[in-house]
N, C-alpha and C positions, 0 to 999 in steps of 0.2 A: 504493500500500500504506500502511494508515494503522499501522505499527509505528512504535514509540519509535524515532525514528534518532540516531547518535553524530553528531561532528564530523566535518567533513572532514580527513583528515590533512595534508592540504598548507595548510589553513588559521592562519593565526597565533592561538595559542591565547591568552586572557586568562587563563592564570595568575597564582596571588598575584606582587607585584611584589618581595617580597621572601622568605628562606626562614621568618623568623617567624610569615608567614602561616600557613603550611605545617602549625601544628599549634595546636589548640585551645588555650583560654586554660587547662582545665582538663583538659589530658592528661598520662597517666600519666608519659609521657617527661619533663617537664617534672621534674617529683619526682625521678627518675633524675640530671638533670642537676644539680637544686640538691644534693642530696644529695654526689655527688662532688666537688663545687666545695667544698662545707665540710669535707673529708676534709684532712686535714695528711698530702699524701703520702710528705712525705721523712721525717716521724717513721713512719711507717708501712712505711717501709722498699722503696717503689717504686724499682726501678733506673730510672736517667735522670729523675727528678723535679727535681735538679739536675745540667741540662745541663753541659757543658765549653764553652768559650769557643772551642776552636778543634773544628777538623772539623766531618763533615756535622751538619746538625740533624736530631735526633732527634724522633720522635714523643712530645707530651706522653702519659707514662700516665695522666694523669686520660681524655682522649679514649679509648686505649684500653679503661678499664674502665668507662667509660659503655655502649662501645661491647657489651662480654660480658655486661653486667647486662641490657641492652635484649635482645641475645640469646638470652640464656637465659629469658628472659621470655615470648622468642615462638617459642619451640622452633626457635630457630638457633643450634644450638650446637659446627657447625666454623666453621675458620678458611675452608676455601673459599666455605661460603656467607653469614656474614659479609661476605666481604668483596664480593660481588655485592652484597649491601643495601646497601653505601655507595655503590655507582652505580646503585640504581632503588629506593629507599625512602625517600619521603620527610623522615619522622619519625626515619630516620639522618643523610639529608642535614642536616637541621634541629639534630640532635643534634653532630655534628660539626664542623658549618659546613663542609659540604662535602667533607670532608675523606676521602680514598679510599686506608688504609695495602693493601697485598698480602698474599696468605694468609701468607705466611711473618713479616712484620712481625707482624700479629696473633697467631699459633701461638707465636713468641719469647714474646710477654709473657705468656701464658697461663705458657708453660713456666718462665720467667728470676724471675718473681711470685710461687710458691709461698703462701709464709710472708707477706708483703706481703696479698696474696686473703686470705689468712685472718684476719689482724689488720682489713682492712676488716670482714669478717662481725661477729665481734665490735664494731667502732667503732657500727656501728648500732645495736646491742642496747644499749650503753653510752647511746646517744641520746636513745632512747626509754626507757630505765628514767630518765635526769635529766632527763627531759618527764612523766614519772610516767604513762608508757604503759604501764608493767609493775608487776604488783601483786604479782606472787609469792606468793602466798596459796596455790597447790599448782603442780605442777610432776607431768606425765605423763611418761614416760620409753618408749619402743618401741625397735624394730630392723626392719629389713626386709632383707630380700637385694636388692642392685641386682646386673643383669648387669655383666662385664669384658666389655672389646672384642674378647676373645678366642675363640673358639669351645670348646665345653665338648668336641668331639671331642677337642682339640688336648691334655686333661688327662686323666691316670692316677693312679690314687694302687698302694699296691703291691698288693693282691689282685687288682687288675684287669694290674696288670704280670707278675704269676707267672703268670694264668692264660693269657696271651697269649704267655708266654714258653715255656710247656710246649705251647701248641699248635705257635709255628713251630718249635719243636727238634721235634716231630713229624712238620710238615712237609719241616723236615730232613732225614730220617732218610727216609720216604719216598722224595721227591728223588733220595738219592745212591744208595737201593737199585733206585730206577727209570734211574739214572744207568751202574748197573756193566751191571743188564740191557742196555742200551741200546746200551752198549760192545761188550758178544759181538755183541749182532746190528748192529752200525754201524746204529744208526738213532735220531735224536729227540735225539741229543747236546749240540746247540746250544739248543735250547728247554727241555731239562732243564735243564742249565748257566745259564741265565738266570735260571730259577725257585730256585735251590742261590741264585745272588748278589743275589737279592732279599729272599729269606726272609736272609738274612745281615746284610743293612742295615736290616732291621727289628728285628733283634735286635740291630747296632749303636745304634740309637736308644733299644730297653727298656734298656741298659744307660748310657747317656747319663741319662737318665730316673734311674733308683734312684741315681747317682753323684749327681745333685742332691739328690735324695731326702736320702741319709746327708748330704751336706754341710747341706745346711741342718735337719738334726734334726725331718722332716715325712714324713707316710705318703703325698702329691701333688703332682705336678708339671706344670706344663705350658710348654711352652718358648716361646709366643708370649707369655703374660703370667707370668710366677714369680708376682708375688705376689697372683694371682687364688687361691680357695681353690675347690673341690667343694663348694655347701652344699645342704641342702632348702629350699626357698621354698614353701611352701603348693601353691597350683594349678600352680604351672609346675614340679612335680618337683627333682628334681636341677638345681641352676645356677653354671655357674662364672662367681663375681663375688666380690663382697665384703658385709659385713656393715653397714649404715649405721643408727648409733643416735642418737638426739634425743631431747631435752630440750624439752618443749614447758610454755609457760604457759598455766596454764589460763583464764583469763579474757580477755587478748589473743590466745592463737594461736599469740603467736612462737614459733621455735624460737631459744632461751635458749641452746643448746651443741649441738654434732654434735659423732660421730668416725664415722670410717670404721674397719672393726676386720678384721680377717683371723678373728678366730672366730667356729665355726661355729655355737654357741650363744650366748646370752644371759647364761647365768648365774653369769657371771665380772664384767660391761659394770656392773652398779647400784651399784658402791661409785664407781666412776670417774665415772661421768654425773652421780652426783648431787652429790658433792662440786664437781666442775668447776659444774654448777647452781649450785651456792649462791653459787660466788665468785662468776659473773658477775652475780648479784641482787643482791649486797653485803648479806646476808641474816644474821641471828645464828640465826634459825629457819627453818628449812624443809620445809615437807612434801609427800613423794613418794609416788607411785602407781604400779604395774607390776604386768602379767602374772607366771604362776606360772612362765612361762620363767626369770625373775628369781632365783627362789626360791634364796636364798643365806642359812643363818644367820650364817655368819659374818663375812662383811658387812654386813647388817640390825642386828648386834651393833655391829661397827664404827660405824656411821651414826650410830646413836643417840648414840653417846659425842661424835659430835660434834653434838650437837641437829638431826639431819636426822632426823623421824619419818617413817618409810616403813610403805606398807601393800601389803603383796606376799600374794597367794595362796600357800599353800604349794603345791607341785609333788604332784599323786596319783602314789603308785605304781604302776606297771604291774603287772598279774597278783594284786594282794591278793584275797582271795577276802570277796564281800560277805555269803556267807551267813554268816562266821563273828563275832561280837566284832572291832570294831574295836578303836584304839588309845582314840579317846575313851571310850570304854565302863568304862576301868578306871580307877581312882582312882591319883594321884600323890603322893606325899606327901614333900614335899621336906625336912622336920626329917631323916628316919628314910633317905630316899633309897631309895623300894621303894614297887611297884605293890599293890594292888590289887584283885582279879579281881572280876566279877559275884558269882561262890559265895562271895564274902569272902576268898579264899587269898590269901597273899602271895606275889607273884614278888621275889627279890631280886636284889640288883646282884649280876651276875657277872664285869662285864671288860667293855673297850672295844674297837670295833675302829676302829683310829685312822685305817685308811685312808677310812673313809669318816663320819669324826671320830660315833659312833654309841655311848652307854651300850647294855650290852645285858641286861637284866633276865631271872630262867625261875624257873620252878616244876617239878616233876616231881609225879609222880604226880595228871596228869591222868584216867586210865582210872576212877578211883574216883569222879570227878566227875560230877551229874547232871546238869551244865550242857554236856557236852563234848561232845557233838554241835552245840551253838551256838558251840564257842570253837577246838579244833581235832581235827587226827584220829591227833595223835601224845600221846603221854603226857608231852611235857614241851610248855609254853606259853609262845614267849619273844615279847618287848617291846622294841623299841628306841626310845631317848631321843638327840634330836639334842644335841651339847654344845651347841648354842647355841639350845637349845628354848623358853625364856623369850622369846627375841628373835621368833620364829615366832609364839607366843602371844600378845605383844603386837601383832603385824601381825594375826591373826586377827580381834581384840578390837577394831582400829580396822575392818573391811570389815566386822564385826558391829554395830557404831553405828551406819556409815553403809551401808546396803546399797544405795543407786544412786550408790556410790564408782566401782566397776569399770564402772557402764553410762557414766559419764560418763569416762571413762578413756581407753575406747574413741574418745568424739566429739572429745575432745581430740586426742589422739595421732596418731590413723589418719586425719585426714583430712589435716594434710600431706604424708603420703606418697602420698597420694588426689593432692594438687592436683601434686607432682614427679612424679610418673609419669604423669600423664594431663592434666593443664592443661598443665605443661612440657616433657610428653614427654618425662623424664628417665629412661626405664625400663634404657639402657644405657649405659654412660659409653663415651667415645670415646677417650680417653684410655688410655694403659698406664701403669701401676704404681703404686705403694703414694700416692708424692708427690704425680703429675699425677691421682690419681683425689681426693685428697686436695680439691687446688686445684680441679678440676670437682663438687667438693662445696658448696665454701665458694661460692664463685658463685652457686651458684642457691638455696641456704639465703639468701643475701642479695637475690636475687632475690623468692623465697617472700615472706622478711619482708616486704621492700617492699610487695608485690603486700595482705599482709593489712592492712596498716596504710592503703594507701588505701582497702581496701576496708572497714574500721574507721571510720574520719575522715574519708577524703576527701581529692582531690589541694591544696585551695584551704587548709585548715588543716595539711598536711605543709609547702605552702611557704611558710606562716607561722612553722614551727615552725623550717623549716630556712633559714629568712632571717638 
C-alpha cells in the first residue's frame, strides 16, 4: 500500500534533544513568557511571589499565569484541562519547563489572584502606551452580554415568581380537595399526599427566592449564581450572565479598560468607561464614541466638563408618531426659553418633570391651526427639552461632521468581542460570581491584547520591546 505511513511506536523517536527545540524561534508563547518575566509580581500583588523560607515550596505565580494566558489563548480555560496540557502539550511543556501543578493548585490561583489578574491587564496597557503603541486619538466604548455558569432555568425575577406561585397554590388547592375525596373512598391517598408535599417544596423554594429578592433590593434571583442578572443579548434572547463593557483604541485595537457590570443596560456604563479610558491613556483630551444604548445627557454633560468629547447617538423614542412634526421641526430659542411651531405659534415653558429630568413646553389652541393635521390630533401641542439638551446637540453636531464616525465605531469595538467569543471561545464564563467572573475577564482581555499586538508587530519586535 503506497499511503503516507507514521512511525513505528516501539521505535526510538529523534525528538528535539532538548525542550527549546520544542517551539519556534518566532512563536506566540515565546511573547507570553517574556512578557510575565518583566511583570514585578510582588508589586502587583501575586500571593506567594515571595516565598517563606520554611515549609513546602510553593508554585512560582509567574508559571502559573503564563500558564492561564497561554490558556485562555487557546480556548482552555478550566483548571482540569489545563492541567492535562502540562502533561501532552508541548508548547506548555516548553512554557513551564516541564512543570505539571494539579487542577486544584491551578483553580487556587485563578481564585487567591483576583485583584493581582487584574492589575496585570492593566500592566500591559501601561507597556505598550510607554512603547507608544497607543495613540488614543479616539476610544470606542460597547457592552455585550456574556453567559454565567449558571443555567438561566435556575433564575426568577418576581413576575415570573407570583405567577408560578399562584399556579402551585392552585395546584394546592386541587390536591387537598382530591385528597379529602380520596379519604371517603380510601383510595389514591398516598400518591395524593406526595403530590400536597411536593407542590409545598416548591413553594418553599418561591419563597427562598423573593426573601433574597427583598434582601438584596433586586426584582431576580437565582441561587446557583446570585450575582448572575436576567438580560437580552440580541440573537440569543433572554441570558442569565453578566454585562461586559470595553474601552477599545481605535487605531491599535486594544482594549484600554473593561468592567464587568450586573446592568442590564448600557446607559448608566459611558460616564465610568470613559473616565476610567482617559486615566489609563494619561490623556488631558479624549474622544469617545458609542451606540445610542449610551444615550445619557447627563453624563455626556459631565464628560465634557472634564475634556472627554463624546459623540453618542441620541436614543429614538418608541411609538413617536412620524407622520406628525417632529421635535427638530420647531424652533428653540434659548434668550426667551420657548419653542416655536411650523405656523409660527409659540409653545411656552410650562414645568418640568424631574423624574425623567424633561423641560416641558404647550400651546393650546391647536384646533384653529391649518397646520394641525401635520402636528397633532389634540388641541394642545406639547415639546419636551432634555435638561441637559445642549450636551445631546453637541454629540449630534460631532456624528454630523463626521458621518462614517458610527460605521467605524462598529469595526472598532465589535470585533473584540468577535475574537473573545469565537477565537477564544469565551462565550461563557466558568466561573461563579461577581469576583471570579471579574478575574476570568481580566485574563483573556490580557490574552486579547497580547494576541493583537502580535498580530500588529509581530512576535520578533514584542520580544525586542519586552527585552
Amino acid at each position: 500500500m503506497r499511503h503516507i505511513q507514521g512511525e513505528n511506536r516501539h521505535q526510538t523517536s529523534l525528538l528535539p534533544p532538548s525542550p527549546e527545540d520544542f517551539v519556534a524561534a518566532d512563536h506566540s508563547v515565546r511573547v507570553i513568557d517574556a512578557l510575565v518575566d518583566k511583570l514585578d509580581l510582588v508589586a502587583l500583588g501575586f500571593s506567594k511571589a515571595l516565598p517563606r523560607d520554611t515549609g513546602r515550596k510553593p508554585y512560582d505565580p509567574a508559571d502559573l499565569l503564563k500558564l492561564y494566558v497561554y490558556g485562555y489563548l487557546n480556548q482552555v480555560n478550566t483548571s482540569r484541562r489545563l492541567e492535562r496540557e502540562c502533561h501532552r502539550n508541548l508548547e506548555v511543556m516548553w512554557l513551564l519547563g516541564r512543570l505539571a501543578p494539579d487542577f486544584k493548585t491551578i483553580a487556587d490561583f485563578r481564585k487567591d489572584n483576583g485583584a493581582a489578574i487584574g492589575q496585570t491587564c492593566r500592566a500591559f496597557i501601561q507597556f505598550c502606551r510607554q512603547a507608544g503603541l497607543l495613540t488614543g486619538s479616539l476610544v470606542a466604548i460597547d457592552g455585550s452580554k456574556f453567559k454565567a455558569a449558571a443555567s438561566k432555568d435556575q433564575a426568577l425575577n418576581r413576575q415570573q415568581l407570583n405567577r408560578d406561585r399562584a399556579k402551585i397554590e392552585q395546584q394546592v388547592a386541587d390536591y387537598l380537595a382530591r385528597l379529602d375525596a380520596a379519604d371517603q373512598q380510601d383510595t389514591e391517598v398516598l400518591l395524593v399526599h406526595q403530590k400536597v408535599q411536593a407542590a409545598l417544596k416548591r413553594l418553599e423554594r418561591l419563597d427562598r427566592y423573593e426573601q433574597a429578592m427583598d434582601a438584596g433590593d433586586r426584582n431576580q434571583h437565582c441561587d446557583t449564581e446570585p450575582d448572575a442578572r436576567i438580560m437580552r443579548s440580541g440573537r440569543d434572547g433572554m441570558v442569565l450572565g453578566y454585562n461586559v463593557q470595553t474601552a477599545v483604541d481605535a487605531d491599535s485595537g486594544l482594549i484600554v479598560h473593561h468592567e464587568v457590570s450586573q446592568d442590564t443596560g448600557d446607559n448608566r456604563l459611558l460616564q465610568t468607561m470613559a473616565e476610567h479610558a482617559k486615566a489609563e491613556l494619561h490623556l488631558d483630551h479624549l474622544a469617545v464614541v458609542a451606540d445610542a444604548g449610551y444615550s445619557n445627557g447627563q453624563q455626556q454633560a459631565d464628560l465634557e466638563a472634564q475634556s472627554i468629547t463624546v459623540a453618542v447617538p441620541r436614543r429614538v423614542i418608541p411609538g413617536s408618531n412620524k407622520a406628525f412634526y417632529q421635535k427638530a421641526d420647531f424652533d428653540y430659542d434659548l434668550e426667551r426659553n420657548e419653542y416655536r411651531c411650523p405656523a409660527g405659534q409659540v409653545l411656552h415653558y410650562s414645568g418640568d418633570d424631574k423624574r425623567r429630568k424633561l423641560h416641558i413646553y404647550k400651546r393650546a389652541g391647536c384646533r384653529q391651526c391649518p397646520l394641525q393635521p401635520k402636528c397633532t390630533k389634540a388641541d394642545i401641542r406639547s415639546i419636551t427639552r432634555n435638561f441637559h439638551e445642549d450636551a445631546f446637540e453637541r454629540s449630534e453636531a460631532r456624528l454630523k461632521a463626521d458621518p462614517t464616525l458610527m460605521t467605524r465605531r462598529m469595526a472598532i469595538v465589535e470585533r473584540p468581542f468577535a475574537v473573545l467569543k469565537q477565537a477564544m471561545a469565551l462565550r461563557r464564563f466558568v466561573c461563579r460570581g461577581m469576583a471570579a467572573v471579574q478575574t476570568e475577564m481580566a485574563i483573556a482581555v490580557t490574552g486579547y491584547n497580547l494576541k493583537q499586538m502580535i498580530n500588529r508587530i509581530g512576535v520578533p519586535k514584542m520580544l525586542v520591546l519586552l527585552a
